[in-house]
DORO-207192 format. One record per atom (N, C-alpha, C, O): y, x, z; residue in one letter. Coordinates in steps of 0.05 Angstrom, whole numbers, plus 5000, padded with zeros to 4 digits. Example, Ala and Ser with C-alpha at 12.3 -4.5 7.8 and 13.67 -1.06 7.14 Angstrom:
BEGIN
488652645156A;491052465156A;493452645156A;493452855169A;495552575142S;497952735143S;500152585157S;502352685161S;
REM end
This chain:
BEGIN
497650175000X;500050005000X;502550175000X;502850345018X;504350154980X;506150254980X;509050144992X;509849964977X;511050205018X;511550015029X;515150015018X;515850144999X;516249905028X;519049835005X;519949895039X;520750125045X;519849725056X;521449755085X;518749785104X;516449685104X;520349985121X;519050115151X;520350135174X;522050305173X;520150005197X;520649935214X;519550085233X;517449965235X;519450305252X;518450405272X;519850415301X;521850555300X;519250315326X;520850175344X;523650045339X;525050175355X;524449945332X;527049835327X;527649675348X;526749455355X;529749835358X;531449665385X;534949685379X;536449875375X;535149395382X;538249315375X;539849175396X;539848925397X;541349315415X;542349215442X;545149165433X;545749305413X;547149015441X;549548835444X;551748855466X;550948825490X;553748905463X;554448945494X;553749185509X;552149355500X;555149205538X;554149445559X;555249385585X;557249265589X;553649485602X;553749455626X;551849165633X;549749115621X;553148975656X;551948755663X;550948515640X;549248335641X;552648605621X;552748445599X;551348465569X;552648375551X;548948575564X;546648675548X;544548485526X;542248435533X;545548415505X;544148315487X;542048365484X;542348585474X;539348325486X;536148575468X;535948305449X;535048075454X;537448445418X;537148305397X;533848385382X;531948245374X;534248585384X;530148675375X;529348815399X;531148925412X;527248835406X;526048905426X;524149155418X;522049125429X;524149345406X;522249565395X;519849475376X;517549435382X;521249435351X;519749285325X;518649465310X;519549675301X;516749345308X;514349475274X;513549345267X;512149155273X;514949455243X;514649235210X;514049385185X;515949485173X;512049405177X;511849475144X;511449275120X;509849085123X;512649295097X;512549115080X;512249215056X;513049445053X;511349125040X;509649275014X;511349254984X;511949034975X;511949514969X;512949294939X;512849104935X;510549034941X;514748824922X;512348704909X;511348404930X;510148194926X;512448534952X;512348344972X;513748034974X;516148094973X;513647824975X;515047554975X;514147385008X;512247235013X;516247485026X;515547495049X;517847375074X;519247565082X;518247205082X;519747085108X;519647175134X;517747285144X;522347115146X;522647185168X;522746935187X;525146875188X;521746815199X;522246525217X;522446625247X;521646845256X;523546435257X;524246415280X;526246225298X;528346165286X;526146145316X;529446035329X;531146145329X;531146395329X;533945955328X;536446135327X;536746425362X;536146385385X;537446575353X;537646775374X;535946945371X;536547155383X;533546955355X;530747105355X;530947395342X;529547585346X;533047375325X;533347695318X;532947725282X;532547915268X;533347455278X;533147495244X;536147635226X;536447835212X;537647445235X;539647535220X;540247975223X;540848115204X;539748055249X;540148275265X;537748515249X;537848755245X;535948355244X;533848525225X;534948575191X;535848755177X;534248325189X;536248355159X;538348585157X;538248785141X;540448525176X;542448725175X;542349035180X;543649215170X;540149055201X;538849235197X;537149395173X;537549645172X;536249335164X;534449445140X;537649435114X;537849575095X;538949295120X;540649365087X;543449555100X;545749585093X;541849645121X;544149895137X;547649725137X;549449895139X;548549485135X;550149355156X;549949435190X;551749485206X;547649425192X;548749445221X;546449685228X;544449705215X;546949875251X;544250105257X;543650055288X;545049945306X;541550155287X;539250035310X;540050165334X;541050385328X;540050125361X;540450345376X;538650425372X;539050575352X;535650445382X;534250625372X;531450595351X;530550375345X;530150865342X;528050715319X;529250755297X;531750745294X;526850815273X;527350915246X;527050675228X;525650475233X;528550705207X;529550505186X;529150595164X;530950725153X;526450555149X;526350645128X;527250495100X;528650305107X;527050505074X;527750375056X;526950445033X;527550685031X;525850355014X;524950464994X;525050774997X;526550904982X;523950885012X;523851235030X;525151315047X;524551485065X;527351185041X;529251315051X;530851305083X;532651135084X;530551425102X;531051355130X;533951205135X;535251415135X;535151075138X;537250945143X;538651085167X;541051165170X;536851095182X;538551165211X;539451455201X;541651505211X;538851595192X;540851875176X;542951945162X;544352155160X;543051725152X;545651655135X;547251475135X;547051235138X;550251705131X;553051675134X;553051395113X;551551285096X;556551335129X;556651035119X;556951025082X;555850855068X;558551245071X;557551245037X;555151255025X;554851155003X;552851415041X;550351435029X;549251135033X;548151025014X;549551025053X;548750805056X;549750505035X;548050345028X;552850455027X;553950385003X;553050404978X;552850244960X;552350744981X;552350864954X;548050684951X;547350634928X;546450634971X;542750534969X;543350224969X;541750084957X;545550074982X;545849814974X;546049834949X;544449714934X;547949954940X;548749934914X;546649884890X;546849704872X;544650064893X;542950174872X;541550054883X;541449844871X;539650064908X;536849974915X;536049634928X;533749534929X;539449474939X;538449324963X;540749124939X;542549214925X;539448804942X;540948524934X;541748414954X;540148494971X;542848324963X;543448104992X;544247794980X;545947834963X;543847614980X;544447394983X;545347325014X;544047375034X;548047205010X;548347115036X;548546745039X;549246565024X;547846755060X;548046365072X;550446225062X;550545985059X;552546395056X;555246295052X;555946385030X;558346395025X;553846495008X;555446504985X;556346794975X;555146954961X;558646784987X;560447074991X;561547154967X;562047394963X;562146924945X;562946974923X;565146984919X;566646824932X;566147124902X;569147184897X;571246944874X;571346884850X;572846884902X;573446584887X;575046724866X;574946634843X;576246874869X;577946924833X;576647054815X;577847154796X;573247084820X;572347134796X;570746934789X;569946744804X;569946984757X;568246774745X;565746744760X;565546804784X;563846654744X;561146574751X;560346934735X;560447124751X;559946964718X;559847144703X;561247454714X;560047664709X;563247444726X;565047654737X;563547704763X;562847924770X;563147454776X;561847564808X;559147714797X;558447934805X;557447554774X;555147694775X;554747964760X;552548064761X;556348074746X;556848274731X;558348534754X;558148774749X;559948394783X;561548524797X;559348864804X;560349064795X;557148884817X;555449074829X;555349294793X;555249544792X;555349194778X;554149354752X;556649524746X;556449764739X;559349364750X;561849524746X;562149804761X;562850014751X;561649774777X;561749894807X;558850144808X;558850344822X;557250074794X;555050244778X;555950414756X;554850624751X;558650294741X;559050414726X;557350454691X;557350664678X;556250244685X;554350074669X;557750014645X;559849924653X;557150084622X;558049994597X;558249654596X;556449494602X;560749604586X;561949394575X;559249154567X;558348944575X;558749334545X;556849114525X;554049134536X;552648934534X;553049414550X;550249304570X;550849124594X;549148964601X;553449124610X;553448884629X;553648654617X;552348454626X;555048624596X;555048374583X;551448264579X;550648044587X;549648464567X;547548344552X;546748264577X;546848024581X;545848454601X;544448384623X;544648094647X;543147964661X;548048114637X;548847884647X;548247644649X;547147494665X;549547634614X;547947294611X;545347284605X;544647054598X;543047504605X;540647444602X;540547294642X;540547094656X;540447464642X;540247344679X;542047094686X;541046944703X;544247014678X;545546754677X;543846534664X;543746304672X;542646614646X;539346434623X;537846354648X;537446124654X;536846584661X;534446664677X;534946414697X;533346224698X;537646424717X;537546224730X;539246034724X;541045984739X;538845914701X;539545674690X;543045494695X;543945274701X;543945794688X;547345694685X;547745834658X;549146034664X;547245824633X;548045834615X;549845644607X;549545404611X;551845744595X;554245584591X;556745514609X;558845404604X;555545644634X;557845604659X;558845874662X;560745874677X;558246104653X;559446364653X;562146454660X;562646674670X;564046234652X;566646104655X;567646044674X;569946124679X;566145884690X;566845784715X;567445964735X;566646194736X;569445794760X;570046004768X;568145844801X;566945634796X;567845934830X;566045814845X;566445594844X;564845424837X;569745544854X;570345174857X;568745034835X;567644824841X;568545094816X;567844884790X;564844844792X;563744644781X;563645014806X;560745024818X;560444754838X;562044634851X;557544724834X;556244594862X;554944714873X;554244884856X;553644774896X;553044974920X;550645124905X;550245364902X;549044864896X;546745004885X;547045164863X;545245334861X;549145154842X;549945274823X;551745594833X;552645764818X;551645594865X;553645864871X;551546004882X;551146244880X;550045834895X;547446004903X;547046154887X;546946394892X;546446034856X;545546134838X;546246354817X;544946464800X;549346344830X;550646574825X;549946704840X;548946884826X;549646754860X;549847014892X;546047184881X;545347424880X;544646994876X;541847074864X;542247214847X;541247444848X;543947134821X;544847324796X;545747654808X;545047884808X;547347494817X;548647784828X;548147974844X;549248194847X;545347824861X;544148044875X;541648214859X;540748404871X;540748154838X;538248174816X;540048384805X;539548624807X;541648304797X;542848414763X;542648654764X;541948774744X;543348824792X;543149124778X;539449264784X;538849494791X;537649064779X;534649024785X;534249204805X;533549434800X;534949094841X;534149304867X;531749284869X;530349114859X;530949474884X;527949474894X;527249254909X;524949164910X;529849134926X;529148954953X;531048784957X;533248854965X;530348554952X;531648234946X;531848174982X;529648124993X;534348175002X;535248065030X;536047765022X;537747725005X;534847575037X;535747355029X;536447155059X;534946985069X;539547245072X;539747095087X;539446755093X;541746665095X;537646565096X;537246225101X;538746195066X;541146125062X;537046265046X;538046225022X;538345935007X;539645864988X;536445815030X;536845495023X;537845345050X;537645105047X;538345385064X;540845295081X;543345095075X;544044895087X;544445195054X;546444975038X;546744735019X;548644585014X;543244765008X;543844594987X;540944394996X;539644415017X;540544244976X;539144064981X;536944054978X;536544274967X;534043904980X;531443984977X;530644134943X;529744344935X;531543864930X;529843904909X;532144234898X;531044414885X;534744244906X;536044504895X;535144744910X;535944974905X;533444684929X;532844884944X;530244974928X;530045204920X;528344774922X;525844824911X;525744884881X;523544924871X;527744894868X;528244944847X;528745344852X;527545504839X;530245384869X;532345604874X;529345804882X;529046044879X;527345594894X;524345874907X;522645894883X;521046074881X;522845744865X;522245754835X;522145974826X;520446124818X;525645964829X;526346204808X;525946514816X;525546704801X;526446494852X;525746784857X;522946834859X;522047064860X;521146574859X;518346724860X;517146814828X;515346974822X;518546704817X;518846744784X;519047064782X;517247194772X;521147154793X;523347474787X;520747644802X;519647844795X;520147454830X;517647634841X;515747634823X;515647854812X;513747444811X;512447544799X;513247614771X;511347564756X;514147654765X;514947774730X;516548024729X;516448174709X;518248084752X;519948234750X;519148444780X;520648624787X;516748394794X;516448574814X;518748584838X;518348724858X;520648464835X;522648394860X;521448264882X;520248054883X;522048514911X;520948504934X;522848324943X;525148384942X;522048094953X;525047914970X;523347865002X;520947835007X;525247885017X;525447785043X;527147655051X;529447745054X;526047325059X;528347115070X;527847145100X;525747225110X;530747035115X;531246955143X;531446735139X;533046645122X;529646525159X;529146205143X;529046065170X;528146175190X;529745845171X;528845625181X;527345355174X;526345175187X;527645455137X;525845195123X;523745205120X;522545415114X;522644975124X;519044995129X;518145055100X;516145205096X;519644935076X;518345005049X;519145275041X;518445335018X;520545475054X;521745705044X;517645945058X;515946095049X;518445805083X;515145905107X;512345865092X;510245985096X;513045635071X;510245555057X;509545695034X;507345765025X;511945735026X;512245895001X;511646175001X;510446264982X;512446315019X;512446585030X;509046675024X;507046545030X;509046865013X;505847025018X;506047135042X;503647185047X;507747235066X;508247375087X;509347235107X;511747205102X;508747125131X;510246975148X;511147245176X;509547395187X;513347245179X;514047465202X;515747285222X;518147215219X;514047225244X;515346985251X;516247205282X;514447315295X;518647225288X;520247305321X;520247095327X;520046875315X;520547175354X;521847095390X;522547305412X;521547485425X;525247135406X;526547355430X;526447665418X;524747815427X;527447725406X;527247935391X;524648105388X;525048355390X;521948015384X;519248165385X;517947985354X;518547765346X;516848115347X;514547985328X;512347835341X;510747985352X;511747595342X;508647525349X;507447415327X;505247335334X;508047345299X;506547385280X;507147505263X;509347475254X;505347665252X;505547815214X;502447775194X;500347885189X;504147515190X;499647595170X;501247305143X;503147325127X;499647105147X;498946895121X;500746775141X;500946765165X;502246635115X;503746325131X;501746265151X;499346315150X;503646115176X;502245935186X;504345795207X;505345895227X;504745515196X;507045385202X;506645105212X;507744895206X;504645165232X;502844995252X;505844975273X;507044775278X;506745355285X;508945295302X;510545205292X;510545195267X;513145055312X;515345005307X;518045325293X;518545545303X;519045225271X;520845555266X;522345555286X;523845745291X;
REM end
């Protein structure tokens, strides 16, 4: 198994003195290329805090952070910019799209910044605007969107410069069932056709069902990692 993220004690504390968060409690986690895998839990349990962890946003107090090889906890805050950039997608719960750019501009934004030619961002672009089914909205700018249609930008835009490892904060959180089940479609699609490793932070039971990987916390610890199993409450 070749693993995309490595986790070896990972402890994430808050605060000091009387006043002490233990957002992870000394975590081990490995996850494989290739992987299509969830994070569940109750609010407080340490999802969002992992996520942020592994896409080096935030560093652990202590415990190694690996990433497609590469240790996180070693590197300065540009090296770390410089492996989002190239290696890590994020989708966030809220979108995070740039209201004065297009639909097309937000998802083309990471390739600029790559430094990627005019007419290859263009091709890559709207092939991936095809991919998740906003052809013809390229134009638009978010407002002119509906949630499920910005989601579907934030997906574009986290794919487009093809990372090793798809972060997908509660990616269906905002929109509605059938736009949600449409939206696990498409990334289990990119997973299987395109080898894109994604990891969601979920609360939806169809995001848990979908998952080949259930990593379910409490209280900042792992007590499951194997096959869905969504008998517990998330």
């Amino acid at each position: 198994m070749e693993s995309i993220i490595k986790l070896q004690g990972v402890v994430k504390d808050y605060g000091q003195g009387d006043v002490v968060v233990h957002a992870l409690r000394g975590v081990d986690l490995e996850l494989a290329k290739g992987d299509f895998a969830a994070i569940a839990g109750p609010s407080g349990s340490g999802k969002s805090t992992m996520l942020n962890i592994m896409s080096g946003l935030d560093k652990p107090t202590s415990g190694t952070v690996y990433v497609d090889g590469q240790d996180l906890t070693q590197m300065n805050r540009s090296q770390l910019s410089r492996l989002r950039m190239q290696r890590i997608g994020f989708v966030f719960q809220a979108y995070n799209l740039l209201p004065v750019l297009t639909a097309f501009e937000n998802a083309e934004y990471v390739l600029m910044l790559q430094g990627m030619s005019a007419a290859k961002r263009r091709e890559r672009v709207m092939g991936i605007l095809e991919q998740v089914g906003l052809s013809g909205m390229e134009h638009r700018f978010p407002r002119e969107l509906s949630g499920g249609q910005q989601q579907r930008v934030a997906i574009a835009r986290a794919i487009a410069s093809e990372p090793a490892l798809v972060l997908a904060d509660e990616p269906t959180a905002n929109v509605d069932s059938k736009t949600a089940a449409a939206l696990l479609d498409l990334m289990a699609k990119l997973n299987e056709e395109k080898g894109v490793t994604f990891l969601f932070s979920t609360h939806d039971r169809a995001v848990m069902t979908r998952a080949k990987r259930l990593i379910r916390l409490h209280d900042g610890q792992i007590e499951h990692n194997g096959k869905p199993d969504i008998s517990a409450e998330a």
